[in-house]
LORO-201670 format. One record per residue (C-alpha): residue number from 1; x, y, z; chain. Coordinates in Angstrom, 3 decimals. Layout:
<rs>
 num        X        Y        Z cadena
 NUM        X        Y        Z      A
...
</rs>
This chain:
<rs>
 num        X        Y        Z cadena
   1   17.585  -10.091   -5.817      A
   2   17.079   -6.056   -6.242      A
   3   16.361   -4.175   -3.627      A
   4   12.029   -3.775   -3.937      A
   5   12.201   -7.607   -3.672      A
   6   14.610   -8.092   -0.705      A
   7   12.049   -5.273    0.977      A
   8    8.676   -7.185    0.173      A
   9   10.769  -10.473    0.654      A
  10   10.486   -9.911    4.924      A
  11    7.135   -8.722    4.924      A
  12    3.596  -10.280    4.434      A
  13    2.209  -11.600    2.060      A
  14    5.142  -11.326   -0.175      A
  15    6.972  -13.467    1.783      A
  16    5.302  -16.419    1.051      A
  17    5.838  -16.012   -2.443      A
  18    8.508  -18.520   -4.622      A
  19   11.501  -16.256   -6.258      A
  20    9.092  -16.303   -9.721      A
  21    6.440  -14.223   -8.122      A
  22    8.356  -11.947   -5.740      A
  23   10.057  -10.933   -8.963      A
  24    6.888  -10.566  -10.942      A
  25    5.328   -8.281   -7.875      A
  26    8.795   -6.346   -7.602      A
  27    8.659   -5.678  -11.556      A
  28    5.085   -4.256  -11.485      A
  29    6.444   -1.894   -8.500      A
  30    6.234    1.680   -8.960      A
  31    7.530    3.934   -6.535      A
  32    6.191    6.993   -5.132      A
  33    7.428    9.362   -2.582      A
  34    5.413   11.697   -0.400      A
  35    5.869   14.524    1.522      A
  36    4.476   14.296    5.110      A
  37    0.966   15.422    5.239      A
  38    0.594   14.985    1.731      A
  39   -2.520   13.139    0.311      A
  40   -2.313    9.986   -1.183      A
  41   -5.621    8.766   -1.802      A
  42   -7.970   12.067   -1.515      A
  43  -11.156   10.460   -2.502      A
  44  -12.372    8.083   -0.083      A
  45  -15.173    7.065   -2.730      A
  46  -13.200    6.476   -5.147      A
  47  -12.221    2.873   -5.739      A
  48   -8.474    1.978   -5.394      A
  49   -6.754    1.163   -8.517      A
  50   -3.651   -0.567   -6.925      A
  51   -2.459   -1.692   -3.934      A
  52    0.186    0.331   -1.525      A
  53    2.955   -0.567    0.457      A
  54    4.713    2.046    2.875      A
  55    8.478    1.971    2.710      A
  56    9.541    4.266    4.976      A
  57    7.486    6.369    7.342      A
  58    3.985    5.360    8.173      A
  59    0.524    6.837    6.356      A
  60   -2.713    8.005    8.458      A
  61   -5.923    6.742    6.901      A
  62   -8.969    8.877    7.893      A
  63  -12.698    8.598    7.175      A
  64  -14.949   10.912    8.084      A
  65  -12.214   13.200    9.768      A
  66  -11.288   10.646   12.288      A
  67   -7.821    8.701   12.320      A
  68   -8.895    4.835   11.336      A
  69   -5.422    3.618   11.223      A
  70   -1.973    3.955   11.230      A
  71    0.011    2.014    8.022      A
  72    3.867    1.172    8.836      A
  73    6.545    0.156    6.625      A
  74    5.565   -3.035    5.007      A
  75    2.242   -2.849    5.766      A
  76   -0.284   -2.738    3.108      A
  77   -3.703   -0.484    2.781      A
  78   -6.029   -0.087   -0.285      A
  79   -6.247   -3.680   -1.328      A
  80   -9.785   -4.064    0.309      A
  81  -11.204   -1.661   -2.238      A
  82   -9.577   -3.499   -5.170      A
  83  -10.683   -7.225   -3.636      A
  84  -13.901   -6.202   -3.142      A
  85  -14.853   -3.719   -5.987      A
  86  -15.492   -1.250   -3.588      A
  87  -14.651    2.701   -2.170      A
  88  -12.415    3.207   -0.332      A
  89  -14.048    4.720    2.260      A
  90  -11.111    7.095    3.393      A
  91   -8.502    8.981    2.741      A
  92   -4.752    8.721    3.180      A
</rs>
């Protein structure tokens, strides 16, 4: 197993997943590094065109100005935008 799929192996909801689809989801990885502070997602009505996991470190999602969460490694954030066809309603 390479090392995106051992990572989204022990965290949810990859790790329900049978080998065939963890590999499938680990192929269609791309990774992306960030510098702290940097934006990710700058257009909070814009609607998200994939989905986000966090590595390593943790990413600050703010609407309006305000902090609205806090995304750790193997946590996910921009996949309500993509189920429901909708902005994003922050940045990140």
């Amino acid at each position: 197993m390479d090392e995106v799929a051992a990572f989204l192996r022990d965290h949810p909801p990859f790790d329900t997943l049978d080998e065939a689809g963890l590999a499938a989801v680990a192929d269609a990885a791309e990774a992306e590094r960030h510098a702290a502070g940097a934006l990710i997602l700058e257009h909070p009505d814009a609607t998200a065109e994939h989905v986000f996991v966090v590595r390593r470190g943790a990413v600050e999602l703010r609407g309006d100005g305000r902090l609205i969460d806090v995304v750790g490694e193997g946590e996910l954030f921009a996949y309500a935008s993509i189920l429901a066809e909708s902005p994003l309603g922050f940045v990140a």
